[in-house]
N, C-alpha and C positions, 0 to 999 in steps of 0.2 A: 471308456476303459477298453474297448477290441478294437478299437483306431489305436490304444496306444500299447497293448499286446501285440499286433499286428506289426507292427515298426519294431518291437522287442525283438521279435524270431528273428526280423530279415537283418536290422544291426547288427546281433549279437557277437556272429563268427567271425566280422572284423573290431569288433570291439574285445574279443579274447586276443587277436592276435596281435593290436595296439598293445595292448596290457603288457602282452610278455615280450615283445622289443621292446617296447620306452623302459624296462624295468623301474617298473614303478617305485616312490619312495614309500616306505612303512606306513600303513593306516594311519590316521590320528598323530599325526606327525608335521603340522603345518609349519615348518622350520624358524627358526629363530631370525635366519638371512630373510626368508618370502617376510615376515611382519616388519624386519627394516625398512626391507625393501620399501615394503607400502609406505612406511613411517615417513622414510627420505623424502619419496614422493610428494604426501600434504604437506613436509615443511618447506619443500622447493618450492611446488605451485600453492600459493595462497589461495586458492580459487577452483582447486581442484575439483570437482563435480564427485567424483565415487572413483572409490579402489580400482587402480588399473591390475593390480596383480591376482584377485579373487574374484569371486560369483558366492553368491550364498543362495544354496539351491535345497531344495524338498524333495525327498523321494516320496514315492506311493509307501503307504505301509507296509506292503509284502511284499518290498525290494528284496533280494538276500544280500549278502555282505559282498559275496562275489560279481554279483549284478550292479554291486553301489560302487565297489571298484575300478571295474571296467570305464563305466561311466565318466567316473574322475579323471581313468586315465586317457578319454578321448581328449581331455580340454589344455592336459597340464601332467603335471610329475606323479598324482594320485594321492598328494597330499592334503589332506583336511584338517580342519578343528571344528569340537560337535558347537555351538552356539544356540541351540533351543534344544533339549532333549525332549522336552513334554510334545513339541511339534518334529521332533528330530530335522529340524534346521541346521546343515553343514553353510562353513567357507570353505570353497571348494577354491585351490590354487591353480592358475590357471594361465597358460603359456602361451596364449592369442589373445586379442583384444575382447573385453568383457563383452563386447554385443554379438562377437563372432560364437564366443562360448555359449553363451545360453541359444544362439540361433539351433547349434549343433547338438546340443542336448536337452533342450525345449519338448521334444517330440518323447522323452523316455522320462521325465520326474514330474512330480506334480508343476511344481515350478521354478524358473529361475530369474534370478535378477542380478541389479548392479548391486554391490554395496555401496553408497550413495555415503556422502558426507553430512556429515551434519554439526551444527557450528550454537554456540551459547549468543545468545540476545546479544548484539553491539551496541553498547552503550558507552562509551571513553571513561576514565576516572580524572581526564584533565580536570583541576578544581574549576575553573572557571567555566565551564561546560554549560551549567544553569544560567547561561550571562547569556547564551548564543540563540536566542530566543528565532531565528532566522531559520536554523538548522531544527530546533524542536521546539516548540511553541507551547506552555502547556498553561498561557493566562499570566506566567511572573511576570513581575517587575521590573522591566528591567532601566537602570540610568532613572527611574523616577514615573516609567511610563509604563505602564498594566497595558497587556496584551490579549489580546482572543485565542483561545486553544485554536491549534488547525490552523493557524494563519503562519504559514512556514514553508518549507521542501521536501519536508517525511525524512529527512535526513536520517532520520533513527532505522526504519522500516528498509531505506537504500543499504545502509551499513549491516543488514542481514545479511545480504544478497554479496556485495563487495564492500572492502573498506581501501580498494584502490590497488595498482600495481607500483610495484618500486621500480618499475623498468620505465615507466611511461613518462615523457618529458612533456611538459608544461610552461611558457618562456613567458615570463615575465616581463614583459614592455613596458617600460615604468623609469622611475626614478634609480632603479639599482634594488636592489635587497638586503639588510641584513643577514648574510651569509652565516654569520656565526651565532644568530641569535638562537637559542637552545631547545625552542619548540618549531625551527626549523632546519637548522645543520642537518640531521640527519635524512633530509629530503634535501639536498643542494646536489644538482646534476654535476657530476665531474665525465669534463670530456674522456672520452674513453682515449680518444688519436692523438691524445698529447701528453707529451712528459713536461712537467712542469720545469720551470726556471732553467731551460736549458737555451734560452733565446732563440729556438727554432723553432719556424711553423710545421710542424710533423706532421699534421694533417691536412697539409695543403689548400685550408681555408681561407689563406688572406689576413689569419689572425696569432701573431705567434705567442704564447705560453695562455694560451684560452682555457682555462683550467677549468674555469667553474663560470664561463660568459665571458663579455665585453659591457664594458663601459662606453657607448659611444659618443657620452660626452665628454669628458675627459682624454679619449682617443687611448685606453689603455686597458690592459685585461685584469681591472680590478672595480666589478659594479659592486662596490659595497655603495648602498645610500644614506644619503645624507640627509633627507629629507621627510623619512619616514611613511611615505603617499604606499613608495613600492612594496615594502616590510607587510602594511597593514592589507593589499589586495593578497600578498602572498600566502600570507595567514589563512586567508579565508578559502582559498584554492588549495593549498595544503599544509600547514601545519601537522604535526606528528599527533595523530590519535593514539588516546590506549597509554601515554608516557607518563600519567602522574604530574605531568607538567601544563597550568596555562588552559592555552585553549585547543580547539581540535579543526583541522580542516574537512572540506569537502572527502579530498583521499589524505588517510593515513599514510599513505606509503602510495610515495611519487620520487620523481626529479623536477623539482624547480630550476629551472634553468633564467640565471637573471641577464637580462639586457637592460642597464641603465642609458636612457639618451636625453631624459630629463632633467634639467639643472634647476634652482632655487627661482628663477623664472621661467621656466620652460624650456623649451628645445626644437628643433630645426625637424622639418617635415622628411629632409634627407635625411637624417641619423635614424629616424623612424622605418623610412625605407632600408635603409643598411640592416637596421636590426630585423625586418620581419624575411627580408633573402637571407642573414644568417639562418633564422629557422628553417625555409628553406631547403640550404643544403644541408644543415645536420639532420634532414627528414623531421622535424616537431612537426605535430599535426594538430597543435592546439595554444594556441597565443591568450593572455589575457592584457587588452587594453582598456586601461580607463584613464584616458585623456582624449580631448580633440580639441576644437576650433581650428581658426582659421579659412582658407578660402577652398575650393576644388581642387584636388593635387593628382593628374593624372598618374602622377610618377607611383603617384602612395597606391590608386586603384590598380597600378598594371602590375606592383609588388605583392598585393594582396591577392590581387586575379592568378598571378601565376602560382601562387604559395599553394592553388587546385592541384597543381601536380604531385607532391606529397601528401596530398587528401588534409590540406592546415585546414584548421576551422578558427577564422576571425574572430572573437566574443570583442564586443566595443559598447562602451559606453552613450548610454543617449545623451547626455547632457543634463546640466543641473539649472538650466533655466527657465522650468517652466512651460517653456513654447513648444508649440506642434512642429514637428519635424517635416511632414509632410508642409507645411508652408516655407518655413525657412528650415533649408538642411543643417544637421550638426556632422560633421565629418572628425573621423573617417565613420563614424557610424552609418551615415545617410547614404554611403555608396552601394549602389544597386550592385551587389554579387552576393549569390547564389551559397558562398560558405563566410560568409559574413553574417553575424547572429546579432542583432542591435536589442540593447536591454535595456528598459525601464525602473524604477527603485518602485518597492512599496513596503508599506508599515505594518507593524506588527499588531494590526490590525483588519489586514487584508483591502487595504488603500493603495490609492498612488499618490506617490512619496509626493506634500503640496512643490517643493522644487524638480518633480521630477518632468523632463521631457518626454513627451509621447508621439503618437502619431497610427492612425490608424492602416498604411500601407507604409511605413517606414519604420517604425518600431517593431519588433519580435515577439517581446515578451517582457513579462517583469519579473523580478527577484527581489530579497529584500535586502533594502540598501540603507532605515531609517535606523542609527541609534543600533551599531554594529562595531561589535570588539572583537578586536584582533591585535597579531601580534606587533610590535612597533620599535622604534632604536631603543638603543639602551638595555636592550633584554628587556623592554618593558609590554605593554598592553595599554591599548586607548580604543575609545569609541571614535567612530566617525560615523558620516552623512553621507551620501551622493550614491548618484548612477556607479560613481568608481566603485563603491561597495557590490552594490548590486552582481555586474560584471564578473568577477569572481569568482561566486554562487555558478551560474551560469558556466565559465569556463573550468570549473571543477564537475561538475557533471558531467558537461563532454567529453570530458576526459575519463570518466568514470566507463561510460558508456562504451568509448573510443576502446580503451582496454579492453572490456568486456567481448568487442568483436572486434579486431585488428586487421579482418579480412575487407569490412565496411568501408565504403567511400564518404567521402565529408560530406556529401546531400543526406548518407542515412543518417548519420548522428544526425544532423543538422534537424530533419522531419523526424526523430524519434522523437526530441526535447519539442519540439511544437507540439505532437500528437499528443504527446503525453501531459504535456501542462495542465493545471488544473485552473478553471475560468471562476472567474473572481467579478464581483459586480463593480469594485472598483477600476478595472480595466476594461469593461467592455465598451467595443466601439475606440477606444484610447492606443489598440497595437492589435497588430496580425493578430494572433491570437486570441487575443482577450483574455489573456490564463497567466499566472507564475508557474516559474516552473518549479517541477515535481520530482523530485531524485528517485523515489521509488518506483515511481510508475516506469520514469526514464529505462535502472536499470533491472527492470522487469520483477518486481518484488510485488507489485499491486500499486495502492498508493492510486490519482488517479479521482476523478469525480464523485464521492458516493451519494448516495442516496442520504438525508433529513430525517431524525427520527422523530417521530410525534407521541404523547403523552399526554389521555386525556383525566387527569384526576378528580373534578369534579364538574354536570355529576358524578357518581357512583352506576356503574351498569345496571341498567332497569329500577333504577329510579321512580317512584311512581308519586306525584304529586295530583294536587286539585287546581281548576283553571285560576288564574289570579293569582297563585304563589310566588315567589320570586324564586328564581332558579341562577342560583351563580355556575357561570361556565370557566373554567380555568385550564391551562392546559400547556405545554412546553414544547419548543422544536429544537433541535440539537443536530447541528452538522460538522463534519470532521473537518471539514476544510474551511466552514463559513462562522461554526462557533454557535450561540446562540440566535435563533431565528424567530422566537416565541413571539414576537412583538409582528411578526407579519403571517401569522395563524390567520385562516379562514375561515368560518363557522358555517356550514349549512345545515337543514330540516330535509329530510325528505317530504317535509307536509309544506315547509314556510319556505322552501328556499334558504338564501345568505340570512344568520341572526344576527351575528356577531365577528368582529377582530380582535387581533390581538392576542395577549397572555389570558388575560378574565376580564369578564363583565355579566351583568344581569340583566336575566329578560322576565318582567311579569305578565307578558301578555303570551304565553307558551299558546298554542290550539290544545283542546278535544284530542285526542287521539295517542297512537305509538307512534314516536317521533326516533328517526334513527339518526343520528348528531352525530357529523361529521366534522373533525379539523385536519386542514392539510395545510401546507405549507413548499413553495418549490425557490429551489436556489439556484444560486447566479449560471450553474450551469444546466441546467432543466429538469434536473431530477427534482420530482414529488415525492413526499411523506404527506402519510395518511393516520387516522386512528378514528375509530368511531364509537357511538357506544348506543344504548335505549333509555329513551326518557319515557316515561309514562303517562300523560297527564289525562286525568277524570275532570269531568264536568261539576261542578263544586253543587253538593248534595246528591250525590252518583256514588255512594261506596262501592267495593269489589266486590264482586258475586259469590255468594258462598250457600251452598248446596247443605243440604241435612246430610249429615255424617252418614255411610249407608248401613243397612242392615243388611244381611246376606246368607242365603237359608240356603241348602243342597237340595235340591229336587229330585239326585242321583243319576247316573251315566253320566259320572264326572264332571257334573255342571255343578254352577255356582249362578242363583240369582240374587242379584243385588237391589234394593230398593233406597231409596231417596226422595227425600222432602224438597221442594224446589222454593228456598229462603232467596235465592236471587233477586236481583233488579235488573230488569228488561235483560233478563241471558238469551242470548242467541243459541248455544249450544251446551251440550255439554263431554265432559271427556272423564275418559276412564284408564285409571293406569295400575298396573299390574305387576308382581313380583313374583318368583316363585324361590321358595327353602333350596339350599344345596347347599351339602355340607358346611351346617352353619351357618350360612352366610346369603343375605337377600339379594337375589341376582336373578338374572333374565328379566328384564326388565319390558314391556311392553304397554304402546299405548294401543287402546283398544280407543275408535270411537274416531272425529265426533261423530255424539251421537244428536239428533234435532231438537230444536227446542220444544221445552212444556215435557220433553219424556221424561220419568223418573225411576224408568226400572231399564236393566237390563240381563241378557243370559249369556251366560260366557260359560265357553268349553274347554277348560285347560287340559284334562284329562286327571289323573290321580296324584296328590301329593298334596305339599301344605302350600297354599298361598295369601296372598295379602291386596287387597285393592283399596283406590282411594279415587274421588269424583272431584271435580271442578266443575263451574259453569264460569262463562264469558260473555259478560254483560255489553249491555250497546256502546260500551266507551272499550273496550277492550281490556276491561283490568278483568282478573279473579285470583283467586285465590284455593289451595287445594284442601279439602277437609282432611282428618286422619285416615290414617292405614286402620284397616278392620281385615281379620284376620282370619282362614277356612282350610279346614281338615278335610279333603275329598279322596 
């Protein structure tokens, strides 16, 4: 408080004559334009972090009115509105940048901050939503095949954090796109440098009325497809979230930018090249391919190598054949560069996809690619298989991420999506990583490896049995990314060592002793769960040690002597526990003791009031048991 008395005097005399130049606006008057103001703002930036026009700041309680004015007026016009009266919390309006505000008057109110946005759970209402098991995993059904919770991208946990920019263009290297199909129109990139049907190249691309891409098979500026391959990777990349319509992509709100070069059998290694230099110069910085074969194509590596210069980031498909990539390359996946991402398929199960290609220095990563709908011709919806599914996934992330920092070069996205993947025992060894990728972790929401939880239900904590009983062990592992693990439980004894695996089983040969039981459990990526409990087991004709209830006479100077019968079997010790009256109520609780064995009295000095004591002994197995509370007026 006299560090910030101290800064009060010396401020003061220019914060009165701040006050009276800026002529402040009326107290309590935070204007209807400053809250547009803000309004415009969150509606322009989707992504906005906190208020750039306010600060909601605390004064000390013994501000005065005049002192709270000044203040306001160092930052801004001196308008507020109150927003906590019980804490007298202001929104202070504020005509420099919010971190500049609170640095400047930090030193004179209790505190100040941003006012921070804050957003309702993203969850889409597209109907088909519960189909997308890839995106949110929670065990459905889906197409006839039950899945594992967790086996997925956190897509939900991503869509907190962003649900995409509508500015971010995304190119489509494919068959064409349905352009008009109705859960992606309103994500179809339209060039900005061109006037449509006016047969001129306006933007001196080489491509005249390029409205909305190229067709480079066809040689014409209409990639609508024909084929449906392109429709369904686009879906999955971005479809319209939130629309009440269908399904929901990676981003809600993107540019699709379609580049058709693939025809009903295929297409030409150069029209591939054409289209990834158009990306190029219109600056994309994120392609999705899922096609390859064929042979090495320098032309295709030195298209892709140069596309570094707009910071492109490649997503390619591994291939659906099975084979190691590191023995026989699949291209263009297989091409060693550095913004080139090569993807793997896996199931909704947290496998790799049995057609999918891997590779453990030429594959990336995997995503899921098993028994995946999306959107298709026809205005319609279909499942499909393959890496091309996979792919997608992958290049809607990037682009998540991409947006989120626009300052980033294509190595950081690149190693954000590696770092952040989450490692799966079905890829390890199988691709760089060993992990799928993780949307949330990517764009910083969490999401990310956790930790296994364990549950041990039977036995019951301190449990106490006789040797030869049968003792069932049962018990549960739960992981967010790996689903159920119970089945690979470990059991150890601190007396026995490992008993048991698994969910349950029975042991009747437990030892003599206090056995502390332990089950853990660790997953694909190394994190351990643990849980433990106490088992008890007596020597069979060994009951609990039980002491004569005591009796307890005052001998005065606020003593209390207790006596006791000694009914135990072979006790070691014994112990004495204590309570004392207060208001009502048995509290202060104290163990007195041990005390040695064969004694059966002891003297204890609480000093004046009512208490209560009760005695155990602990017999040579470790069991006992406590006699009653007996009760003393001193």
């Amino acid at each position: 408080m006299n560090r910030r008395v101290l800064c009060t005097a010396l401020i003061l005399p220019s914060l009165t004559s701040f006050a009276l130049a800026s002529g402040a606006a009326t107290p309590e008057a935070l204007s209807v334009y400053a809250h547009e103001r803000a309004t415009q703002f969150l509606e322009r930036v989707p992504n906005l972090a906190f208020n750039p026009t306010a600060i909601l700041v605390r004064f000390e309680s013994d501000a005065s009115p005049g002192f709270k004015s000044n203040v306001r007026a160092l930052i801004g016009d001196g308008s507020f509105r109150r927003v906590d009266d019980e804490n007298g919390i202001e929104l202070v309006s504020t005509r420099v940048r919010p971190e500049i505000a609170i640095a400047r008057i930090a030193p004179l109110v209790r505190y100040a901050e941003r006012d921070w946005v804050v957003r309702a759970i993203a969850t889409p209402n597209d109907p088909n939503y519960g189909l997308l098991w890839g995106l949110n995993n929670t065990g459905q059904t889906v197409n006839g095949d039950p899945g594992i919770a967790g086996a997925d991208v956190n897509a939900p946990q991503a869509w907190d954090t962003t649900t995409g920019d509508a500015n971010f263009t995304i190119a489509i290297i494919d068959t064409g796109v349905q352009y008009t199909h109705p859960d992606l129109a309103a994500n179809i990139w339209t060039n900005p440098g061109e006037i449509a049907g006016n047969g001129v190249d306006d933007d001196g691309n080489g491509y005249v009325d390029d409205v909305r891409g190229w067709d480079f098979y066809n040689v014409d500026n209409d990639p609508m497809d024909t084929g449906g391959h392109g429709t369904h990777t686009a879906g999955t990349v971005g479809a319209v979230g939130n629309n009440g319509i269908g399904v929901a992509g990676l981003n809600w709100r993107c540019k699709l930018l379609p580049m058709r070069f693939l025809g009903p059998q295929g297409g030409y290694t150069s029209d591939a090249i054409l289209a990834v230099n158009y990306c190029r110069v219109k600056g994309v910085k994120v392609s999705n391919n899922s096609w390859g074969g064929g042979g090495y194509s320098q032309g295709m590596y030195d298209a892709i190598n140069s596309s570094k210069s707009v910071g492109h980031v490649f997503c390619a498909a591994a291939g659906n054949a099975g084979t190691n990539n590191d023995a026989s390359p699949f291209y263009p996946a297989s091409y060693n560069l550095d913004n080139l991402i090569s993807v793997a398929s896996t199931t909704n199960d947290d496998t790799r996809s049995s057609f999918s290609n891997y590779g453990a220095t030429s594959v990336d990563l995997g995503a899921p690619g098993s028994t995946i709908l999306s959107t298709y011709l026809n205005n319609g919806y279909a499942y499909m298989s393959g890496t091309s599914m996979a792919t997608p996934h992958v290049a809607g992330v990037a682009s998540l991420v991409y947006a989120q920092n626009p300052s980033w070069t294509y190595g950081q996205v690149r190693s954000r999506l590696f770092t952040t993947a989450r490692p799966i025992a079905g890829l390890s060894g199988l691709c760089v990583t060993g992990a799928v990728l993780d949307a949330a972790a990517a764009v910083g929401t969490g999401g990310g490896n956790t930790a296994p939880t364990v549950t041990i239900s039977s036995p019951a904590n301190n449990t106490t049995v006789v040797t030869g009983t049968p003792v069932t062990f049962t018990g549960s592992a739960s992981d967010v990314q790996q689903g159920n693990l119970s089945a690979s439980l470990v059991w150890n004894s601190n007396l026995m060592g490992q008993i048991g695996t698994g969910a349950t089983f029975s042991r009747s040969d437990m030892s003599a002793g206090t056995h502390t039981v332990t089950a853990s459990v660790t997953d694909a990526g190394g994190l351990g769960g643990t849980a433990t409990v106490t088992l008890i087991v007596q020597s069979a004709g060994s009951p609990p040690a039980t002491p004569g209830t005591p009796t307890i006479t005052e001998p005065g100077g606020g003593q209390a002597q207790l006596t006791w019968a000694d009914n135990s079997n072979n006790e070691s010790n014994f112990e004495i526990q204590r309570q004392k009256r207060v208001n009502g109520v048995w509290t202060n609780t104290t163990n007195l003791g041990p005390v040695g064995a064969n004694v059966t009295t002891f003297l204890d000095t609480p000093g004046v009031g009512r208490f209560r004591y009760r005695v155990r002994a602990t017999n040579a197995y470790g069991a006992s048991v406590w006699t009653a509370w007996r009760t003393v007026n001193i």
